[in-house]
NUKOL-567022 format. One record per residue (C-alpha): chain; residue in three letters; x, y, z. Coordinates in nm, 2 decimals, padded with zeros to 4 digits, always signed. Layout:
// NUKOL-567022
ch	aa	x	y	z
A	ala	X	Y	Z $
...
//
This chain:
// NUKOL-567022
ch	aa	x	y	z
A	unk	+11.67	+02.60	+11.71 $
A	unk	+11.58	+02.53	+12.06 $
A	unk	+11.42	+02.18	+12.13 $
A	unk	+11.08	+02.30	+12.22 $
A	unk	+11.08	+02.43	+11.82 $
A	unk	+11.22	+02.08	+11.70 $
A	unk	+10.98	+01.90	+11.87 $
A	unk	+10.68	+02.18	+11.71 $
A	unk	+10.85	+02.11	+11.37 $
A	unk	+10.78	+01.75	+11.38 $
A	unk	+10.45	+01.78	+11.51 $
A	unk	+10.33	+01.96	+11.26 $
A	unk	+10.49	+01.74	+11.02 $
A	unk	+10.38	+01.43	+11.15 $
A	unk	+10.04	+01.61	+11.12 $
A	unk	+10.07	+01.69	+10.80 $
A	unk	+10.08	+01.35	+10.70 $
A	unk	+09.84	+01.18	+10.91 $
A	unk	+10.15	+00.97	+11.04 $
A	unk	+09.98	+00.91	+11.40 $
A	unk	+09.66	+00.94	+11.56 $
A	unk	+09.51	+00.86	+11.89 $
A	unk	+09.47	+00.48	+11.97 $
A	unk	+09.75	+00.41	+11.71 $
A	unk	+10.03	+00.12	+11.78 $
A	unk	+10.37	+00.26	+11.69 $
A	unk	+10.69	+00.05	+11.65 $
A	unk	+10.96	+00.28	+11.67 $
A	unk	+11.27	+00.10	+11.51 $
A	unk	+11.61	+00.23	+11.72 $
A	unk	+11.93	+00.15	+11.68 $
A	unk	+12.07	+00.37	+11.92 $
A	unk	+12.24	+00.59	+11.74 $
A	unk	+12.14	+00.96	+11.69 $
A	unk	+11.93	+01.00	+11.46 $
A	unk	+11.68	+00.72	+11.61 $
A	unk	+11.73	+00.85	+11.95 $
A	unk	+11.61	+01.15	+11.85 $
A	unk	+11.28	+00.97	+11.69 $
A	unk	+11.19	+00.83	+12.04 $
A	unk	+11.27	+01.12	+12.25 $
A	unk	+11.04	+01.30	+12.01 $
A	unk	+10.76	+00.98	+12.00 $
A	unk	+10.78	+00.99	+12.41 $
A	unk	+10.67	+01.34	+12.42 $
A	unk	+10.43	+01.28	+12.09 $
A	unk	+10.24	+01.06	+12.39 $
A	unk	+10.15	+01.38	+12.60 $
A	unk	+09.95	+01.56	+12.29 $
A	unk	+09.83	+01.22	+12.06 $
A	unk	+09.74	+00.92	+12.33 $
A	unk	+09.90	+00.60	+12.12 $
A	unk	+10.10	+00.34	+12.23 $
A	unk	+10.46	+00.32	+12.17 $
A	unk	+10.72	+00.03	+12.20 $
A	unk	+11.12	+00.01	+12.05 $
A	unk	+11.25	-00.26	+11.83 $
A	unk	+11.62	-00.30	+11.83 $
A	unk	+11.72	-00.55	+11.58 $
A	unk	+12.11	-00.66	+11.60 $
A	unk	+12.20	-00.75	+11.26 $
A	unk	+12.53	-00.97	+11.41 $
A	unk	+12.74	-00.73	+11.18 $
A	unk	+12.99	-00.52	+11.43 $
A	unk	+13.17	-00.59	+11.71 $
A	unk	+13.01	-00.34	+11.94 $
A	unk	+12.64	-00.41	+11.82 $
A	unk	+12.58	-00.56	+12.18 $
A	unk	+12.67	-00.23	+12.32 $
A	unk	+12.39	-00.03	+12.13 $
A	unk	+12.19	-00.28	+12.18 $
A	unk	+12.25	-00.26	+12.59 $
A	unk	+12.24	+00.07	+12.54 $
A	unk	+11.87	+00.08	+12.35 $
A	unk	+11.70	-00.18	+12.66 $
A	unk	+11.89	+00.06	+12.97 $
A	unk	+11.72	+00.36	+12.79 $
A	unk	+11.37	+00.24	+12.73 $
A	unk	+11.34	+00.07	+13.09 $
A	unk	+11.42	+00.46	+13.21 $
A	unk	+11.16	+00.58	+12.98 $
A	unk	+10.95	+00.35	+13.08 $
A	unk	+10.87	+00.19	+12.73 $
A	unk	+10.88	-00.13	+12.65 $
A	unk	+11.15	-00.28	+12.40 $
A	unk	+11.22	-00.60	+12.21 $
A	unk	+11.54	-00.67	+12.13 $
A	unk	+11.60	-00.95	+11.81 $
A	unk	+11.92	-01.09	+11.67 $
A	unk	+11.95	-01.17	+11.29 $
A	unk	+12.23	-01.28	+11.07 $
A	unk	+12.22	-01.05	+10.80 $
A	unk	+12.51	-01.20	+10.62 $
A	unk	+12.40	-01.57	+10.59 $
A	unk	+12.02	-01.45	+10.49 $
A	unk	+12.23	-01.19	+10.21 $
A	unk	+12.45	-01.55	+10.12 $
A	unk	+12.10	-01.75	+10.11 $
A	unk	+11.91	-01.53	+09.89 $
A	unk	+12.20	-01.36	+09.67 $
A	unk	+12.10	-01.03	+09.81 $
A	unk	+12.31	-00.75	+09.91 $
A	unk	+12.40	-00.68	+10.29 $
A	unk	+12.23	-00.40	+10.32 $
A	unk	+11.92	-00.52	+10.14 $
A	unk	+11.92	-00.85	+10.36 $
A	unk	+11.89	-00.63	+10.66 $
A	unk	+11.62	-00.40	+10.53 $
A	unk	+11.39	-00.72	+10.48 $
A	unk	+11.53	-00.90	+10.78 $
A	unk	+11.45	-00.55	+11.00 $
A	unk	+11.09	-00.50	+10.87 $
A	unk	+11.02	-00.91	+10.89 $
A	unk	+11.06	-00.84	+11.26 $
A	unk	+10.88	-00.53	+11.28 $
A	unk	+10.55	-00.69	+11.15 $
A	unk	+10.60	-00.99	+11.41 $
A	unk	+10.58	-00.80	+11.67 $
A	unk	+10.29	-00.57	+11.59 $
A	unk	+10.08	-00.88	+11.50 $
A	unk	+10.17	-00.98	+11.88 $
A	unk	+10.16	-00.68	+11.99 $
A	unk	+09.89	-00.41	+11.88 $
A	unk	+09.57	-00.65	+11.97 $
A	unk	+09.39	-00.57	+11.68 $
A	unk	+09.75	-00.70	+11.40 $
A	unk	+09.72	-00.28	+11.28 $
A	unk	+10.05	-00.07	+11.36 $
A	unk	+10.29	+00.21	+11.24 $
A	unk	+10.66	+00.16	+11.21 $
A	unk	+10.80	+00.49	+11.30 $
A	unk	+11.17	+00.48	+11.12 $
A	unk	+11.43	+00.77	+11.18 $
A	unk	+11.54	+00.86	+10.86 $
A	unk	+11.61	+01.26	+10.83 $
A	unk	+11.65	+01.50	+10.59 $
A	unk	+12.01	+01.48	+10.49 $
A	unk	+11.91	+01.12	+10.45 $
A	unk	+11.66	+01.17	+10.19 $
A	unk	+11.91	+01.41	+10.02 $
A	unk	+12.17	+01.18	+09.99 $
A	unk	+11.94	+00.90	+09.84 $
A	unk	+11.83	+01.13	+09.57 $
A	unk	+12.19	+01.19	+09.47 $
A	unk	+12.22	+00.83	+09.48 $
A	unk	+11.97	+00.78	+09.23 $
A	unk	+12.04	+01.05	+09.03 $
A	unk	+12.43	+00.92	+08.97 $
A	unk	+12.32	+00.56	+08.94 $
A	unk	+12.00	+00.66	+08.66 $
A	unk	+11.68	+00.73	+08.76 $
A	unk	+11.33	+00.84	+08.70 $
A	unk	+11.09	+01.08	+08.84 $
A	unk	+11.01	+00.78	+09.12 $
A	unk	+11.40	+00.75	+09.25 $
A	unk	+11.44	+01.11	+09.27 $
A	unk	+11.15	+01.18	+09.50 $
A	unk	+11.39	+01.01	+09.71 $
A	unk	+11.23	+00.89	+10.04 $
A	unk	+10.86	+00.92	+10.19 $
A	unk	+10.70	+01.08	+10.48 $
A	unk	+10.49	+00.79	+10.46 $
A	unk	+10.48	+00.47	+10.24 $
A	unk	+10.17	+00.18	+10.31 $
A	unk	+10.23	+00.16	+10.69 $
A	unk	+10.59	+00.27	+10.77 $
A	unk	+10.60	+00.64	+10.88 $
A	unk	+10.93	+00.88	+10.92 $
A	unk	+10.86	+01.16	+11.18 $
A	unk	+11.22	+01.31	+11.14 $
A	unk	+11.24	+01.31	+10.78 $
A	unk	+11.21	+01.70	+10.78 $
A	unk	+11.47	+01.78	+11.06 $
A	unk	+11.86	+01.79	+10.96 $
A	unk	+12.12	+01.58	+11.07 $
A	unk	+12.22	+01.89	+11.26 $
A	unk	+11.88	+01.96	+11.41 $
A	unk	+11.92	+01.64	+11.55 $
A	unk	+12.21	+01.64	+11.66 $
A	unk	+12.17	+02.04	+11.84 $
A	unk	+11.86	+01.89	+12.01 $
A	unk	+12.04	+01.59	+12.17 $
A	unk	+12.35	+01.82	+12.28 $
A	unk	+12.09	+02.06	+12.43 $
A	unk	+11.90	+01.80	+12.64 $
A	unk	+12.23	+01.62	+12.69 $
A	unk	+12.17	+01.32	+12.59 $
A	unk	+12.37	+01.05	+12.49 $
A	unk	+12.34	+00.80	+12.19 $
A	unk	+12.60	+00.54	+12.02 $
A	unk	+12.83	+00.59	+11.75 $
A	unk	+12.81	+00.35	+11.46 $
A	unk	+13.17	+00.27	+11.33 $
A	unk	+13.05	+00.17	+10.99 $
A	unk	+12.90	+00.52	+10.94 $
A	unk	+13.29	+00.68	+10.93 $
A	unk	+13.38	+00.46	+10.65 $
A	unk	+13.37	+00.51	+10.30 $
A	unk	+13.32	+00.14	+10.18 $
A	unk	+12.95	+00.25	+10.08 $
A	unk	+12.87	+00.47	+09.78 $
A	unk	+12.61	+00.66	+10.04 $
A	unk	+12.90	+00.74	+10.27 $
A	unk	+13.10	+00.89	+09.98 $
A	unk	+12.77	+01.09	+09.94 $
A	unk	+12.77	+01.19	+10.32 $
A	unk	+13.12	+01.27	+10.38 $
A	unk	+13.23	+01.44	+10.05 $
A	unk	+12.97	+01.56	+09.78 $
A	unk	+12.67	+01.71	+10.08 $
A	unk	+12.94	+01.87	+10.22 $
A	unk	+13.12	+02.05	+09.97 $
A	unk	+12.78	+02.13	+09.79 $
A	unk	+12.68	+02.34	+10.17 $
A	unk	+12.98	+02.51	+10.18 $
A	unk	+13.11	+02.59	+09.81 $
A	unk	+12.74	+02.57	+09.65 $
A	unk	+12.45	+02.64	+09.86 $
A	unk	+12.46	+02.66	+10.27 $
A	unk	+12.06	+02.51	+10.24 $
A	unk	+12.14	+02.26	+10.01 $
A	unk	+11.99	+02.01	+10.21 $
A	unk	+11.62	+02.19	+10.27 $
A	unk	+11.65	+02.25	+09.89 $
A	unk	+11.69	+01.91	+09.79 $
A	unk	+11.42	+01.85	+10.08 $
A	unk	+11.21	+02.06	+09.85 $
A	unk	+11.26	+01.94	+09.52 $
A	unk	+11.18	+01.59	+09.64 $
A	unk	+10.82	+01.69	+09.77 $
A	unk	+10.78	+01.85	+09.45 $
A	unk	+10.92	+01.58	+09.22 $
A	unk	+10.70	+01.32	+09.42 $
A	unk	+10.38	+01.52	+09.39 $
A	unk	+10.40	+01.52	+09.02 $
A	unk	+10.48	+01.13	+09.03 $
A	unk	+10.22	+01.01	+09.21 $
A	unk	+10.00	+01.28	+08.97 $
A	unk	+10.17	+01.14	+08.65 $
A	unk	+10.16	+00.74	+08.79 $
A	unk	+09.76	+00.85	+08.79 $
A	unk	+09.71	+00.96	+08.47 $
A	unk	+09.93	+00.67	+08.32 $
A	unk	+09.70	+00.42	+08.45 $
A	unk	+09.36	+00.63	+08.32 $
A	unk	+09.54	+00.65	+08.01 $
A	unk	+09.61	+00.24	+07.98 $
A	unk	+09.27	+00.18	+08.10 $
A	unk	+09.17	+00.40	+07.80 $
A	unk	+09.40	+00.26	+07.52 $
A	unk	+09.47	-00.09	+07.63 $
A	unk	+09.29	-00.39	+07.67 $
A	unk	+09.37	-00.77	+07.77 $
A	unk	+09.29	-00.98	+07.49 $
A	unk	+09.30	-01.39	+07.58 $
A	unk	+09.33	-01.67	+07.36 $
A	unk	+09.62	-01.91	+07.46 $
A	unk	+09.87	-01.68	+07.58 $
A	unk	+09.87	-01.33	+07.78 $
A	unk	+09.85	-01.04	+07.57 $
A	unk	+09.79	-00.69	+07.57 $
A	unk	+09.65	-00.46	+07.29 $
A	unk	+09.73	-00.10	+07.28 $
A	unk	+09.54	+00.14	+07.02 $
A	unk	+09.86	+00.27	+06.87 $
A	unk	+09.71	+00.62	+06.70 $
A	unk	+09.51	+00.73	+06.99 $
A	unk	+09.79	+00.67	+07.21 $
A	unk	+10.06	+00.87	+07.00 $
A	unk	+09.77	+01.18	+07.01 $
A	unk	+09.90	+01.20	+07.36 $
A	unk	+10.20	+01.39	+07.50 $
A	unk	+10.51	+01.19	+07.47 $
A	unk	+10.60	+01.15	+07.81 $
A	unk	+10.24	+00.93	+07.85 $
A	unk	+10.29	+00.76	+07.57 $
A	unk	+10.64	+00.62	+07.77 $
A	unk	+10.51	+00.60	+08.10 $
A	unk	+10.19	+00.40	+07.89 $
A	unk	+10.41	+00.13	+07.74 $
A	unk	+10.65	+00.11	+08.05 $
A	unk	+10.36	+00.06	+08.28 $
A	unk	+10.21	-00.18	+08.02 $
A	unk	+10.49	-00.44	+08.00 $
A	unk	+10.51	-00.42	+08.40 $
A	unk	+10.18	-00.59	+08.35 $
A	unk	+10.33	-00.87	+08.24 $
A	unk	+10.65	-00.91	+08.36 $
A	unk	+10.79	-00.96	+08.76 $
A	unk	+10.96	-00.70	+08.76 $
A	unk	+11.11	-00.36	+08.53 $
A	unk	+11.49	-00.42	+08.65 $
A	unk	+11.58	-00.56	+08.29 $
A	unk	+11.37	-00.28	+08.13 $
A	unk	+11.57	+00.01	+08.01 $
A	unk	+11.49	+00.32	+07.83 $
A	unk	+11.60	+00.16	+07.52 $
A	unk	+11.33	-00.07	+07.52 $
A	unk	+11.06	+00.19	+07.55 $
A	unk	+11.25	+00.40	+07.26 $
A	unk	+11.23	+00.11	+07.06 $
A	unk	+10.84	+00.03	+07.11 $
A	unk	+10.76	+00.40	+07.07 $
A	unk	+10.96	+00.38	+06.76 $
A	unk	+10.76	+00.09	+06.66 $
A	unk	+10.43	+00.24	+06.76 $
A	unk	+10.47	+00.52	+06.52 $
A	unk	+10.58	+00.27	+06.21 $
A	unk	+10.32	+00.14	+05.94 $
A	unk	+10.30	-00.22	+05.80 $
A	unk	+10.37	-00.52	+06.02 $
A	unk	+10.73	-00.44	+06.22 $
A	unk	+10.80	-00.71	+06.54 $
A	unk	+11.03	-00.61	+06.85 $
A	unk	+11.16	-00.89	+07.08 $
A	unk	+11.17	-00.77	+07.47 $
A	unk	+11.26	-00.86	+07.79 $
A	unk	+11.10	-01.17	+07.91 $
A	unk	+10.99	-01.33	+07.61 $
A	unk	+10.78	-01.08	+07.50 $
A	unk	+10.76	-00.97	+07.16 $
A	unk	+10.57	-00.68	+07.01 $
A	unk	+10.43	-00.63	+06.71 $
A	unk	+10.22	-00.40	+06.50 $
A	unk	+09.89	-00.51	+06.35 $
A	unk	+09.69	-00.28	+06.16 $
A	unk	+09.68	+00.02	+06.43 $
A	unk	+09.68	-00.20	+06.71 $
A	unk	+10.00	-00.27	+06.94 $
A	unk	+10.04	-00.64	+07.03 $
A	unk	+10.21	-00.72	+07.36 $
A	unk	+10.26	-01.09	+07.36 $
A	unk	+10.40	-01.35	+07.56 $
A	unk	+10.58	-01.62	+07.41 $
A	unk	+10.40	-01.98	+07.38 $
A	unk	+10.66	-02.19	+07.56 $
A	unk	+10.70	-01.98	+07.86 $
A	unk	+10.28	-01.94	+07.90 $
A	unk	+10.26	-02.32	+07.86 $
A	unk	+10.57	-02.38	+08.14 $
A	unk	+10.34	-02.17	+08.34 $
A	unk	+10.04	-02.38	+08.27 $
A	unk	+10.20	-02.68	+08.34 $
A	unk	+10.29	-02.47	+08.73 $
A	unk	+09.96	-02.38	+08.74 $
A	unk	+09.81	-02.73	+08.76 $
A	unk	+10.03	-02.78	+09.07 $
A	unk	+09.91	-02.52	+09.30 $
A	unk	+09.81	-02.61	+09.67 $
A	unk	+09.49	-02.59	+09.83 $
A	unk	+09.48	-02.51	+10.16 $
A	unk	+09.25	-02.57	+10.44 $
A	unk	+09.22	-02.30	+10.70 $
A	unk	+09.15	-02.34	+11.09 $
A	unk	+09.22	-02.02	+11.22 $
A	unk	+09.46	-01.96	+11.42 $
A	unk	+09.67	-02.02	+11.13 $
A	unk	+09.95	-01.91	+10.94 $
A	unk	+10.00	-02.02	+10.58 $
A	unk	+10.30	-01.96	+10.36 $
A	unk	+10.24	-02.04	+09.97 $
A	unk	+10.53	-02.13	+09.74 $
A	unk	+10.47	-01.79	+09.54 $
A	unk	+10.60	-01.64	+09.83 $
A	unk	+10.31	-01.47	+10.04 $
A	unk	+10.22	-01.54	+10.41 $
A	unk	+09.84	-01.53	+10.53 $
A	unk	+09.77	-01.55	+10.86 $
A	unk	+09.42	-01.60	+10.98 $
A	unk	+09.31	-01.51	+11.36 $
A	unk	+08.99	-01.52	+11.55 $
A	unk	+08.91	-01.18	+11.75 $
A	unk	+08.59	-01.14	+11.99 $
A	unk	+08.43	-00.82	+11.93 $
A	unk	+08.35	-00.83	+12.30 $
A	unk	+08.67	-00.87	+12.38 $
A	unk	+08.84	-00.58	+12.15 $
A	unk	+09.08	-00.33	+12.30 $
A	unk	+08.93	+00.02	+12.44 $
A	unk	+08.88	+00.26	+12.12 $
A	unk	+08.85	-00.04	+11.88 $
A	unk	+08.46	-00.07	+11.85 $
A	unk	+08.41	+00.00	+11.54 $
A	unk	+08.07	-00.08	+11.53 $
A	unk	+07.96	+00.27	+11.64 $
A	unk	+07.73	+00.43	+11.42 $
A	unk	+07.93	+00.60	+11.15 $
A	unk	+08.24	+00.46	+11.22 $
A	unk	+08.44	+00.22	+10.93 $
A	unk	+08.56	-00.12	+11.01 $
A	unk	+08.97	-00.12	+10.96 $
A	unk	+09.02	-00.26	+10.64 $
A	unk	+09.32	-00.18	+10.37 $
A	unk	+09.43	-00.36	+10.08 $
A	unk	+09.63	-00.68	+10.24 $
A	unk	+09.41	-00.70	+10.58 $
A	unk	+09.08	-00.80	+10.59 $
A	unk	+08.78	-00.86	+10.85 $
A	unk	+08.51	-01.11	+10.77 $
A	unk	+08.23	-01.21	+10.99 $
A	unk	+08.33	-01.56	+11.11 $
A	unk	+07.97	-01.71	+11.22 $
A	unk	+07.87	-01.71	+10.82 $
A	unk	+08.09	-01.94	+10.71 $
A	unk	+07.93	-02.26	+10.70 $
A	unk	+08.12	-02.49	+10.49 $
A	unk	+08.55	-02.56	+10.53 $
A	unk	+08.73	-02.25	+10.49 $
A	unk	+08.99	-02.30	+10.20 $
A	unk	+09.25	-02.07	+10.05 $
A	unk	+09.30	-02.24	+09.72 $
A	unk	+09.30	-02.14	+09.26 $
A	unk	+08.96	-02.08	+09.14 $
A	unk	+08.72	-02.38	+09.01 $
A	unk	+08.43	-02.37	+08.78 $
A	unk	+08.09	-02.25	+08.98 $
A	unk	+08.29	-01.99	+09.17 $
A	unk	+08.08	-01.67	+09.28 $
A	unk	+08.08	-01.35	+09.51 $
A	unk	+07.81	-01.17	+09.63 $
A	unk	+07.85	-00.81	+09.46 $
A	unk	+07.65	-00.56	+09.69 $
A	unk	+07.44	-00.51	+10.01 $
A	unk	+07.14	-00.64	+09.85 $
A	unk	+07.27	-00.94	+09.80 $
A	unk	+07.33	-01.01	+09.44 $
A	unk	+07.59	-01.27	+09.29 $
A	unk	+07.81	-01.27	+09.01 $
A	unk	+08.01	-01.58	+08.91 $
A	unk	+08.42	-01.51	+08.98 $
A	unk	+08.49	-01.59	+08.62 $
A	unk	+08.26	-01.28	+08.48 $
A	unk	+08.42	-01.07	+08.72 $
A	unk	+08.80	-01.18	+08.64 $
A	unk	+08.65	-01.04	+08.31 $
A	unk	+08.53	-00.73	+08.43 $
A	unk	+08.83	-00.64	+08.59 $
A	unk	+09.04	-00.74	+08.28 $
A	unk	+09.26	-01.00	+08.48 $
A	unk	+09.48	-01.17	+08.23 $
A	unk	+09.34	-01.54	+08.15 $
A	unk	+09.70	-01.67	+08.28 $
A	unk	+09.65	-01.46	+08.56 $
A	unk	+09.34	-01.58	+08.68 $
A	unk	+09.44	-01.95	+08.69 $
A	unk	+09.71	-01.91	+08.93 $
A	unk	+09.55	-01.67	+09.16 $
A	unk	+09.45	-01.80	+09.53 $
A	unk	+09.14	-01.71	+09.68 $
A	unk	+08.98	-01.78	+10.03 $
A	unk	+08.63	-01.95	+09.98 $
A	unk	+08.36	-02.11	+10.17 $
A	unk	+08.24	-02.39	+09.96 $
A	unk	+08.25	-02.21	+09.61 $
A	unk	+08.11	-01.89	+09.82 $
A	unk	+08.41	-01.64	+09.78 $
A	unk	+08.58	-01.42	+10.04 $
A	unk	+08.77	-01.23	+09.88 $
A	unk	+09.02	-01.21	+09.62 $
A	unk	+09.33	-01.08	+09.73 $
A	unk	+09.39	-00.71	+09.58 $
A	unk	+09.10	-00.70	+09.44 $
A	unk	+08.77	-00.73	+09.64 $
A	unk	+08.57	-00.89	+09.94 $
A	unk	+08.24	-01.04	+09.91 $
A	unk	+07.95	-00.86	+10.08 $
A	unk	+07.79	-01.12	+10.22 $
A	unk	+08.08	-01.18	+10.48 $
A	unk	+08.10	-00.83	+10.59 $
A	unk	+08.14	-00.74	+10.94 $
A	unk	+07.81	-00.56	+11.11 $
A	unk	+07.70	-00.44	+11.42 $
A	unk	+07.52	-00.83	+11.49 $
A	unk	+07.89	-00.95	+11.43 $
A	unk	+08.03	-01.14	+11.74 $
A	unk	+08.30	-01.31	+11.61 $
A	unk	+08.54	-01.18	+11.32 $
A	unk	+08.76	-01.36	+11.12 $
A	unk	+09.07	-01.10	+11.05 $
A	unk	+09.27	-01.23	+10.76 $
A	unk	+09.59	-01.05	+10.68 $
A	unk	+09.85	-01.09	+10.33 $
A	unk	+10.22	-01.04	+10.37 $
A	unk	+10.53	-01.08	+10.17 $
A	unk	+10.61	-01.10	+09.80 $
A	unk	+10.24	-01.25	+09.66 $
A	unk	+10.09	-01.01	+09.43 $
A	unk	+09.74	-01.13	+09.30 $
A	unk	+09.91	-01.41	+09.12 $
A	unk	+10.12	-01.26	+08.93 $
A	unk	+10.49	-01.41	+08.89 $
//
């Protein structure tokens, strides 16, 4: 395949996805070996057909001895492309020490910690694309991965085009595409030592299993499994959708001193058995932090319990117990742990804001709060034309700054609390709408909010208040944006 056809390929893949689009900010993570040399070669060229602006992150993890050489190697190479390149050091292995984590996982957060620091310096506006370079053969050897280790329909999709703001250009090219393209234009790239080992279960993938399934199985193994992991993600993200209509249908949050959820047993087993798993799995992720200590046992056990008459109980991860009453399934969290989470509750911070700011709260989440002059905005960014949308996504946020006339605090909720609900200007007190929105009672008391006075801004991953909403009289705009592990309050 000659190189004008690779670089077509990805074009039309990148496309396809909506990866990039004119007036974008892309950070394009390189380490300097092939496959991310490839991605920039291919970004640099992107620039003649899509007008974006591109920059290189090289982040040395401190793990090999010859990580200075790629990392020499990455800053020669973008100063003769003419792009502009931050280099950061990390140590991967005291952060993996610090927080029990493994290596690798260390230097995934570590990497994408310093991707999002330099797009809030960098893009003007704090929006931005991380362009990473893995490829095909990549995505086929994580869905083995899975696979062999247990996995549902989620881990074998494997790896995304595109999740929330991180894109993969090369994902559909082989490791020999990218390799043929580089040997064509002669271009060099570094050799990482660690990939010729076989310490890493992915490695064993790479150098024994992919390799004996292309010669002794299939020659296109690689596009195949390519395949099946567009198809298998398709019907996850269709199936994830129709579990949550389906628990909106036949669950509800019922309150008195603990969290609980009630599911209407017979209506739910009148659906096909796969939803009524996916139902109850998704339901106890509702109240826990997080599946890992789930197993498919559990969810035998509760369907098995779902279909019983009389009064049965199941105990469950994280102090949950189940139990039937009448036709209803209870989903209850035990009294002692709801109370030690009372008692944390009462302690929570409020914070005053002053933007510039940055604000780290013990749950784990970062907000930062900035102050941009609509006059001032980079060229392309007035989005105050007629018919255009102001940039908002779920964790950043653009408020009209010259409304607030009280201290700006990020803070728990108090009694009094309202938001204003539409463009005419109605009200409705935060407590009726935590209600609304079926927000456990547990839930509600430890969530923050940013308010001015007992005016609400906006509740993070849920909704803004109108009132504070950007307009074509706004001249100065408070942008507001959520990072890290804080998830609505949930813990």
């Amino acid at each position: 395949m000659t190189r004008d056809k690779i670089y077509l390929k990805v074009k039309k893949y990148i496309t396809q996805h909506q990866m990039i689009r004119q007036g974008d900010f892309v950070a394009a993570g390189v380490s300097g070996g092939a496959d991310s040399v490839c991605l920039l070669y291919l970004l640099k060229r992107l620039q003649e057909d899509i007008p974006y602006r591109l920059a290189v992150i090289h982040v040395n993890h401190m793990a090999r001895g010859d990580a200075d050489r790629d990392a020499a190697y990455v800053e020669k190479l973008c100063e003769e492309m003419g792009i502009s390149c931050y280099l950061r050091e990390v140590d991967m292995y005291g952060y993996a020490r610090e927080h029990k984590l493994s290596p690798e996982e260390a230097g995934r957060i570590l990497r994408y910690q310093i991707f999002q620091e330099v797009i809030d310096e960098q893009s003007g506006t704090g929006y931005g694309k991380i362009a990473v370079a893995h490829n095909a053969n990549d995505r086929a050897e994580t869905m083995l991965f899975h696979m062999f280790r247990g996995s549902g329909l989620e881990g074998m999709g494997s790896i995304r085009p595109v999740r929330d703001q991180v894109i993969r250009p090369v994902l559909c090219l082989t490791r020999e595409e990218i390799e043929s393209f580089l040997k064509e234009q002669n271009i060099t790239y570094c050799q990482d030592s660690t990939n010729e080992e076989d310490t890493y279960a992915r490695n064993r993938i790479r150098h024994h299993i992919l390799p004996y399934a292309e010669s002794a199985i299939c020659v296109r193994a690689i596009p195949h499994m390519n395949d099946l992991a567009d198809i298998v993600m398709e019907t996850e993200d269709y199936l994830h959708r129709e579990t949550i209509r389906l628990f909106q249908v036949y669950a509800q949050t019922y309150t008195d001193s603990c969290q609980c959820l009630r599911i209407r047993s017979k209506e739910l087993l009148a659906e096909d058995p796969v939803m009524v798993k996916r139902v109850l799995l998704y339901a106890l992720e509702q109240m826990t932090p997080h599946r890992k200590d789930i197993t498919g046992q559990h969810i035998a056990d509760l369907v098995g319990l779902l279909a019983k008459d009389g009064s049965k109980e199941l105990s469950l991860p994280y102090e949950i117990k189940a139990y039937k009453e009448y036709d209803m399934l209870i989903l209850q969290k035990e009294r002692r742990q709801i109370m030690e989470r009372n008692q944390l509750s009462g302690e929570r911070e409020s914070y005053t804001v002053e933007p510039p700011a940055e604000i780290r709260i013990a749950e784990g989440g970062c907000f930062s709060f900035m102050l941009l002059d609509r006059d001032l905005l980079p060229p392309g960014h007035d989005f105050f034309q007629k018919g255009q949308n102001i940039p908002q996504n779920r964790y950043t946020k653009w408020f009209d700054y010259d409304k607030i006339t009280t201290s700006l605090l990020l803070r728990t909720r108090k009694t009094g609390d309202y938001l204003t609900i539409d463009k005419a200007l109605h009200t409705q007190s935060l407590k009726q709408y935590m209600i609304n929105e079926k927000i456990p009672k547990m839930q509600r008391d430890s969530m923050y909010i940013l308010a001015d006075g007992q005016h609400v801004l906006w509740i993070p991953e849920y909704r803004t208040s109108q009132y504070y909403g950007v307009d074509e009289s706004t001249k100065c705009i408070l942008q507001v944006q959520l990072r890290g592990g804080y998830h609505g309050g949930t813990s």
